[in-house]
C-alpha positions in Angstrom: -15.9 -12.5 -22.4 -18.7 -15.1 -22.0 -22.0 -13.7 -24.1 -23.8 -14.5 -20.4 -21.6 -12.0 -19.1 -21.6 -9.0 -21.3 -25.9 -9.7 -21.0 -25.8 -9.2 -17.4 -23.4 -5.9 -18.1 -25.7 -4.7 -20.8 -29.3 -5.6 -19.3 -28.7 -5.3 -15.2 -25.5 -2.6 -15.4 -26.7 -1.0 -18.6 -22.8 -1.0 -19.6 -22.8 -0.1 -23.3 -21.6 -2.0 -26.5 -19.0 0.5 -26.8 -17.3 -0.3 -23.2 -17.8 -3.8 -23.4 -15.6 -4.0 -26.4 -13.0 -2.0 -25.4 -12.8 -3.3 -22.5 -12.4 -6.9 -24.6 -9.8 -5.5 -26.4 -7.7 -4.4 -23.3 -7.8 -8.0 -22.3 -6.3 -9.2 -24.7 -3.9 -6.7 -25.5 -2.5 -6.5 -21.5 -2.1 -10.7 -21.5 1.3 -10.8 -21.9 2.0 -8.5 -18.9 -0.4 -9.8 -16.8 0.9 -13.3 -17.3 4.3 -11.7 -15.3 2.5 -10.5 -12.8 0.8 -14.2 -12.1 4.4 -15.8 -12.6 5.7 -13.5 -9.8 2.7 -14.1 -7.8 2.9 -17.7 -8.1 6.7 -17.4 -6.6 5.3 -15.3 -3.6 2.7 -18.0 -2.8 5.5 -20.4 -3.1 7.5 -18.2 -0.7 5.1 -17.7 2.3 4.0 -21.5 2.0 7.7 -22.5 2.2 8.0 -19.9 5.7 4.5 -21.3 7.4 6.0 -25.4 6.3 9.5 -24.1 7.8 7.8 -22.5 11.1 5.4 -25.4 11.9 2.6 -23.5 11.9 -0.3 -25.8 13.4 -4.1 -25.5 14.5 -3.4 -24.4 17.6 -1.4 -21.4 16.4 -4.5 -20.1 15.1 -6.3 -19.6 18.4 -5.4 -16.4 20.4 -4.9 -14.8 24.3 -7.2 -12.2 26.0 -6.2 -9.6 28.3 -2.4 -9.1 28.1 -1.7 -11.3 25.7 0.9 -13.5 27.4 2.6 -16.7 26.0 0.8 -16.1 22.5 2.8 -18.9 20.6 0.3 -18.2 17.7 0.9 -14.6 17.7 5.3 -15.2 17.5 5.4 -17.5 15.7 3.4 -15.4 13.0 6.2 -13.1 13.8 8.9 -15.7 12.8 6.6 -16.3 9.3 6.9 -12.4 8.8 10.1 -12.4 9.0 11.1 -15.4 7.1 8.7 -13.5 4.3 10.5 -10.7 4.1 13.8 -11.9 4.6 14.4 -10.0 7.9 15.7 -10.7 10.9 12.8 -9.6 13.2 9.0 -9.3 12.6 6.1 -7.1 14.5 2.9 -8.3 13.2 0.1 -6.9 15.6 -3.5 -6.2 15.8 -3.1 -3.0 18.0 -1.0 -0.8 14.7 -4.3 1.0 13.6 -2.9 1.9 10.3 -0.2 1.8 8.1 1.2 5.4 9.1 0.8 3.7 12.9 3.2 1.4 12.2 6.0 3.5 10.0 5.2 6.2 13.2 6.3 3.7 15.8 9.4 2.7 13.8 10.3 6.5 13.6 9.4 7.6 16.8 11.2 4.2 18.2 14.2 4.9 16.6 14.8 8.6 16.6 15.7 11.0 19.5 16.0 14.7 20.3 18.6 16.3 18.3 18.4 13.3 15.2 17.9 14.5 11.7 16.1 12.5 9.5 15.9 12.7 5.7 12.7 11.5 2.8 15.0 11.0 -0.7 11.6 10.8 -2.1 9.9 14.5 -1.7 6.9 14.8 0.8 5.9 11.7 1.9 2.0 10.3 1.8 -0.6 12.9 3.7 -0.9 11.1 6.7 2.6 11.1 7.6 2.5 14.9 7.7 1.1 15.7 11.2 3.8 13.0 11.9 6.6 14.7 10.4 5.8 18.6 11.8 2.4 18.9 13.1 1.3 22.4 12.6 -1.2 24.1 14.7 -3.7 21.1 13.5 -1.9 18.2 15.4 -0.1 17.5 18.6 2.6 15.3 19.0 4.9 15.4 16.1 8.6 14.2 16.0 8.8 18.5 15.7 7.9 19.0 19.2 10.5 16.2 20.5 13.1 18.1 18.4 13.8 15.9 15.7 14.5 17.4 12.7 13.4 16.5 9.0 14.1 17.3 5.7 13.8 16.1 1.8 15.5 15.5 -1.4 13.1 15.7 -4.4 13.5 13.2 -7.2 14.4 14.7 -10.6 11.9 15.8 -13.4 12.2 11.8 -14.9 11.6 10.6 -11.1 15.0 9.2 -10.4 16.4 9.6 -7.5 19.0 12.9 -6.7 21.6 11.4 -5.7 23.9 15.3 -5.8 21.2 16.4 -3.2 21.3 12.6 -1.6 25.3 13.1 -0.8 25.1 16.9 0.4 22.3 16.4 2.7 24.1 13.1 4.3 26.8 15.3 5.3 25.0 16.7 8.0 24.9 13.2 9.8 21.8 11.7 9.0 20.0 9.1 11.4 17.3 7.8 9.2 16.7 7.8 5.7 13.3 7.5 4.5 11.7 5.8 1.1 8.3 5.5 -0.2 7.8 3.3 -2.3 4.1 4.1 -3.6 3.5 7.2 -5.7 0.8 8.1 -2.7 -0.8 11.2 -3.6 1.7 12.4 -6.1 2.1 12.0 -9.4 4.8 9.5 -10.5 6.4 5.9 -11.1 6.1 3.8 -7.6 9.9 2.9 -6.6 11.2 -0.4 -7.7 13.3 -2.6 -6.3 16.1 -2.4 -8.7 16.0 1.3 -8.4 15.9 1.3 -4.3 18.4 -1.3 -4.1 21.1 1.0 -5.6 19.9 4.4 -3.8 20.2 2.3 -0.7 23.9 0.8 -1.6 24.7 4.4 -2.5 23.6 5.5 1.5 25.4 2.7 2.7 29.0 3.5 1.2 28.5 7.2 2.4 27.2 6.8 6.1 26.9 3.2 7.0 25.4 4.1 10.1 22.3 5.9 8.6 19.2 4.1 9.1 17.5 3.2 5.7 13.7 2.7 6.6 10.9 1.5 3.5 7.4 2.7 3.8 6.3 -0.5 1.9 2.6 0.0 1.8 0.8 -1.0 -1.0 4.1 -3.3 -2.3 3.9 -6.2 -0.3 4.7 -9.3 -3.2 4.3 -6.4 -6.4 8.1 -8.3 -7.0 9.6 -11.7 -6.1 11.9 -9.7 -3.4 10.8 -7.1 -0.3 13.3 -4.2 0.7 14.9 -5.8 4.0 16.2 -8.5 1.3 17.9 -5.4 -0.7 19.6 -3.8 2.3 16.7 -1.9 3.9 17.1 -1.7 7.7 13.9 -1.5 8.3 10.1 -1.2 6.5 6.7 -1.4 7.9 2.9 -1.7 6.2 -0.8 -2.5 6.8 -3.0 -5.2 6.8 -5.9 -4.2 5.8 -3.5 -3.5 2.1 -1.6 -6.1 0.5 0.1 -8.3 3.1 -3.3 -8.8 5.0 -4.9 -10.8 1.7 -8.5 -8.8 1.8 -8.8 -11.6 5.4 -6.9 -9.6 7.9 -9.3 -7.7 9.8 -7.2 -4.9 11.0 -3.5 -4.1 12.2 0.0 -4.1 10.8 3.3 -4.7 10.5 7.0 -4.5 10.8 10.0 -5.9 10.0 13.5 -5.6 9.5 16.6 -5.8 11.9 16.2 -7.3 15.2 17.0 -4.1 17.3 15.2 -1.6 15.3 11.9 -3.6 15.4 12.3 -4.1 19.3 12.5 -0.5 19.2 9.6 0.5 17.5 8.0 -2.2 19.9 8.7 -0.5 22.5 6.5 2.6 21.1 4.2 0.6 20.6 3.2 -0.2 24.2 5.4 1.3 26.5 9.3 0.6 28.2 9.6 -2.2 29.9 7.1 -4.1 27.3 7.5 -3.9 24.4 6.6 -7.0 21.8 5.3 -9.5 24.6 2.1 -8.1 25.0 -0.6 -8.2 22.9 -3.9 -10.0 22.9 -5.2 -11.6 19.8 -8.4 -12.1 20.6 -9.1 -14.8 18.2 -7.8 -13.6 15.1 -4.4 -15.2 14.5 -6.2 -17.4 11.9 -7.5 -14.2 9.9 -3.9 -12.6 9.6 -2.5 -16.5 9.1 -4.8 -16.7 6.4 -4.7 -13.1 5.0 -1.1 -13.9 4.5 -1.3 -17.2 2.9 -4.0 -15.1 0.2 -1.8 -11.8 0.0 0.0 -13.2 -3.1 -3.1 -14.1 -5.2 -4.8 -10.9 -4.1 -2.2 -8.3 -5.3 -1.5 -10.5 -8.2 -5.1 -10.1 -9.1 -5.2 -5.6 -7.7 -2.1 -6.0 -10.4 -3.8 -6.9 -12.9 -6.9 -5.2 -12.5 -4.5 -2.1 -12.9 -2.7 -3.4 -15.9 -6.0 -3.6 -17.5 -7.7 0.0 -16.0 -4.6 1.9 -17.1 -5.1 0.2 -20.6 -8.5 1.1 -21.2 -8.2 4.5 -19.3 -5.8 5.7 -21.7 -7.1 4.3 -24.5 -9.9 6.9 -23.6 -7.5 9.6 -23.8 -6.9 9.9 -19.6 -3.7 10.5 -18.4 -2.6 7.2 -16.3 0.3 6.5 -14.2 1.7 4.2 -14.7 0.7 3.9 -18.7 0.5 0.0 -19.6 3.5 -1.5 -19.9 4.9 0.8 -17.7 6.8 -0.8 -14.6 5.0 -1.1 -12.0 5.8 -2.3 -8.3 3.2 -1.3 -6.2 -1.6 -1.8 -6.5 -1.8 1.7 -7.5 -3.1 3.4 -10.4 -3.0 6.7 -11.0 -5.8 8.6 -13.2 -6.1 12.1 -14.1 -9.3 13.6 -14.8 -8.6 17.5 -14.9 -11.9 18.5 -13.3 -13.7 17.8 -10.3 -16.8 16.4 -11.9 -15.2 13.7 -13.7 -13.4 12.4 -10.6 -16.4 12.6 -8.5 -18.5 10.6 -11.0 -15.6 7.9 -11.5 -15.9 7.2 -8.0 -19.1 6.7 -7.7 -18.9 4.3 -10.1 -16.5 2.6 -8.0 -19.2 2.8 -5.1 -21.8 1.5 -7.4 -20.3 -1.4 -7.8 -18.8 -2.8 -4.4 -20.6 -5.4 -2.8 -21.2 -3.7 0.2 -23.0 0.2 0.7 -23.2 -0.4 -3.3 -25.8 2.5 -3.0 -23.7 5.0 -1.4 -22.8 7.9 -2.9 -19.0 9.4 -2.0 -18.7 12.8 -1.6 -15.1 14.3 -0.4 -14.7 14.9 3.4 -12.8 16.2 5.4 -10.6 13.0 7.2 -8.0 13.1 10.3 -4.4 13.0 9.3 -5.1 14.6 5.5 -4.8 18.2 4.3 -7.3 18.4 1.7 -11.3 16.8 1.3 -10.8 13.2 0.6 -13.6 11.4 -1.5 -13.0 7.7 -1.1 -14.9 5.1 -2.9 -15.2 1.5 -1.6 -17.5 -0.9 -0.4 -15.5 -3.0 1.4 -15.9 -6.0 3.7 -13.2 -4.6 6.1 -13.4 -0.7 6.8 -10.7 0.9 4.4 -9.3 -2.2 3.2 -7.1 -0.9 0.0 -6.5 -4.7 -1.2 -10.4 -4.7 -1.6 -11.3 -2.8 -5.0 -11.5 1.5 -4.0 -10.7 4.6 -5.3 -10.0 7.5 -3.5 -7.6 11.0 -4.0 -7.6 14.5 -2.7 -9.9 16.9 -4.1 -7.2 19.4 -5.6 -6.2 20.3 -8.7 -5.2 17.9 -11.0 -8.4 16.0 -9.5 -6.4 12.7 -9.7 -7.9 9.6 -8.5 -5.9 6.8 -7.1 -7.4 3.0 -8.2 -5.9 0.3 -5.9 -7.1 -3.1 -5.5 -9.3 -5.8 -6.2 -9.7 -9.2 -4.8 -10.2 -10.5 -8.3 -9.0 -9.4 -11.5 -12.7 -10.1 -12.6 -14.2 -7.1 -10.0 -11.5 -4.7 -11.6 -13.1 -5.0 -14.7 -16.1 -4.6 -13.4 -16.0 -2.0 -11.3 -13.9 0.4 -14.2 -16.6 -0.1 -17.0 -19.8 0.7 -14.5 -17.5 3.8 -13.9 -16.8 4.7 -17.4 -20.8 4.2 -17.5 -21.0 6.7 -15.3 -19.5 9.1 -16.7 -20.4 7.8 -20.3 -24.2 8.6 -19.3 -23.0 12.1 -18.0 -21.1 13.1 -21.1 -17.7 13.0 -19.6 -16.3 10.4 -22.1 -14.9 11.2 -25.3 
C-alpha cells in the first residue's frame, strides 16, 4: 500500500496503524487466491466478448422502443447474447423484472399449475421467496392459493446435499426442483458448480421429467461455467447484482430452455404476449454495457471478499466462507453475536459509499422479509448488490452479509473504516 494512501486513511478516515497493517498483511497473504479469481474472470470477459462479436451487436442495437416495445432488434438480440452467455437455449433479459425474486417468481408461476408439487433440495430458500412460496396472512397471491404445493430437503450438518431425502421426496412426482445457489440469509457454503452438477445428474436419472430450476443470484461469472451449461433447465437473476456490471440500471433475467423461458414470459405480461413486448426506453446500451463489465466487477466483489474474510477472521469473527474456502457466489458471511456490533459494521459500510456517505442504517421493516432488515449501501443504483453493501436480518446470530464492490480497492476500504468503527467503540479485540 502506497505511503500516500495509508496518509489519507490515517489523517482524513482516522483508520489506525493497527488496521492498516493488517489489512497489508491480508493482501498479501490472499494473492494467490485472488489471482484465480482474476484468471476466471478474465475467461468470462473473454466469453461474453466472444457472444456480442458472434451476435453482431452494433450501435444501433443500443438505442431502444417506447410504448409497446415492438420490433426491438436491440432488446433480442441482447436476448440471443444472454443466452449464448449462459449456454442456454433461450434468454429473457427485461427491464420490467423488478427484482431478482421477480424473475425466479415468473419462471415458477409460468411453469407450475394447480395440483404440481414443487421441491427446494436446499432448505428455505432466501426471504423474499417466502410470501412466494405460501403467503401467510401477510401476502396475497402465493403459488399456495393457486394450489401448488411445496416442500424441502435440508442439506446435511457438512452442507451437502441429502440425496436419501432427494430420492424419497421425488417419488411423489415432482414438477420442479429448486436450487439456490447463494448461502442468502443462512449460514453456509454457497453451492458450486461441481457440487450442483451431480445433484442435478442425480434428479435427472430418477425423474427426467422434473424440472431443475437455479436461483443464480449473486453467481453470475463466480466460475468459468453457469448452471444451464451443467444440465439446469432453467435459472433466473438480477441486474442490478452480478450480471448487470454495477451499469444496468434495473431489471433481470432468465434463461434456460426455450419453452420454459417463453413460459415464464408469458407471466410476465400476459397470454397472448408474452416476450415481444417490452419498451426499452433507451437503455439497451446500459444492460449492453453492464454485461460487457459484469466479469471485472464480480472478479473484483470476489476479491474484496477473499480479503474481508481474511482480515475478519484474523480478528477472531466467525466468516463464511473462511479464506481459502471455496467460494462461488459475492457473498460474505460475518457473524458478530450481538446486535451492536452488526449495527456499527454497517455503518461503517455506509460511511464509506460514495453516495448518502452520511446516512446512518438502522434496521426496518422491508416488503417481502420476515425480520427488520438493516442494509448498508450507498449506491449509484438503488439496491444494487454488485455495488459494495452490507445488509442481514436483525436476528440472532446478528450475521451480516458483505457482497460486492466495483473495485477490489473500495472493499478494502470500506472493511477497515468499518473495523474503525467498531475499533473506536470498543467492539474489536
Amino acid at each position: 500500500m502506497l505511503e500516500l494512501t495509508k496518509n489519507l486513511l490515517k489523517n482524513k478516515w482516522n483508520v489506525s496503524d493497527k488496521i492498516i497493517h493488517l489489512a497489508e498483511i491480508s493482501e498479501k497473504e490472499t494473492l494467490q487466491t485472488r489471482l484465480k479469481v482474476k484468471e476466471a474472470g478474465a475467461y468470462n470477459q473473454l466469453k461474453v466478448l466472444t457472444a456480442m462479436k458472434e451476435n453482431s451487436v452494433s450501435e444501433y442495437h443500443l438505442g431502444g422502443t417506447t410504448g409497446y416495445g415492438f420490433h426491438d432488434d436491440g432488446r433480442d438480440t441482447l436476448d440471443k447474447v444472454f443466452a449464448q452467455v449462459f449456454g442456454a437455449e433461450k434468454a429473457l433479459v427485461r427491464l420490467q423484472f423488478v427484482s431478482g425474486t421477480h424473475a425466479l417468481s415468473s419462471v415458477l408461476f409460468g411453469n407450475l399449475r394447480p395440483g404440481d408439487k414443487w421441491l427446494s433440495v436446499v432448505g428455505t430458500p432466501y426471504d423474499t421467496m417466502i410470501p412466494v412460496i405460501n403467503g401467510g396472512k401477510e401476502w396475497k397471491g402465493s403459488l399456495k392459493e393457486w394450489g401448488i404445493d411445496y416442500s424441502q430437503t435440508e442439506l446435511k450438518e457438512d452442507h451437502s446435499f441429502d440425496f436419501d431425502a432427494i430420492f424419497d421426496t421425488l417419488k411423489e412426482k415432482i414438477k420442479l426442483v429448486y436450487i439456490q445457489r447463494s448461502l442468502g440469509y443462512t449460514w453456509r457454503p454457497s453451492i458450486t458448480l461441481s457440487e450442483m452438477e451431480k445433484v442435478i445428474k442425480f434428479i435427472k436419472e430418477i425423474s427426467p421429467e422434473t424440472i431443475v430450476m437455479v436461483d443464480n443470484c449473486y453467481g453470475e461469472f463466480a466460475e468459468t461455467i453457469e448452471p444451464t451449461e451443467i444440465g439446469a433447465d432453467i435459472t433466473g437473476g438480477s441486474l442490478i447484482k452480478n450480471a448487470g456490471g454495477g451499469i444496468a440500471p434495473a431489471g433481470g433475467y432468465i434463461t434456460g430452455k426455450a419453452e420454459l423461458v417463453e413460459n415464464a414470459a408469458i407471466y410476465l405480461t400476459s397470454p397472448g404476449i408474452g416476450r415481444d413486448e417490452g419498451a426499452t426506453l433507451g437503455m439497451n446500451r446500459l444492460m449492453y454495457q453492464g454485461l460487457f463489465a459484469a466479469p471485472l466487477a464480480v472478479s473484483s466483489a470476489m476479491e474484496g471478499a477473499i480479503w474481508a474474510s481474511h482480515i475478519l477472521f484474523s480478528l477472531g469473527f466467525e466468516v463464511m466462507p473462511e479464506p481459502n474456502g471455496i467460494r462461488t457466489d459475492i457473498i460474505q458471511g460475518i457473524k458478530f453475536g450481538l446486535p451492536e456490533k452488526m449495527k456499527a459494521f454497517c455503518k461503517g459500510i455506509q460511511n464509506s459509499s460514495p453516495v448518502d456517505s452520511s446516512a446512518s442504517p438502522e434496521p426496518v421493516d422491508m416488503p417481502g422479509y420476515r425480520d427488520p432488515i438493516i442494509m448498508a449501501g450507498g449506491t449509484f443504483i438503488q439496491g444494487s448488490s454488485i455495488e459494495l453493501s452490507c445488509d442481514g436480518p436483525l436476528r440472532p446470530p446478528y450475521s451480516a452479509y458483505l457482497q460486492g464492490g466495483l473495485s477490489f480497492w473500495h472493499v478494502q476500504f470500506g472493511v477497515m473504516n468499518a473495523l474503525s468503527y467498531m475499533e473506536k467503540l470498543k467492539m474489536l479485540p
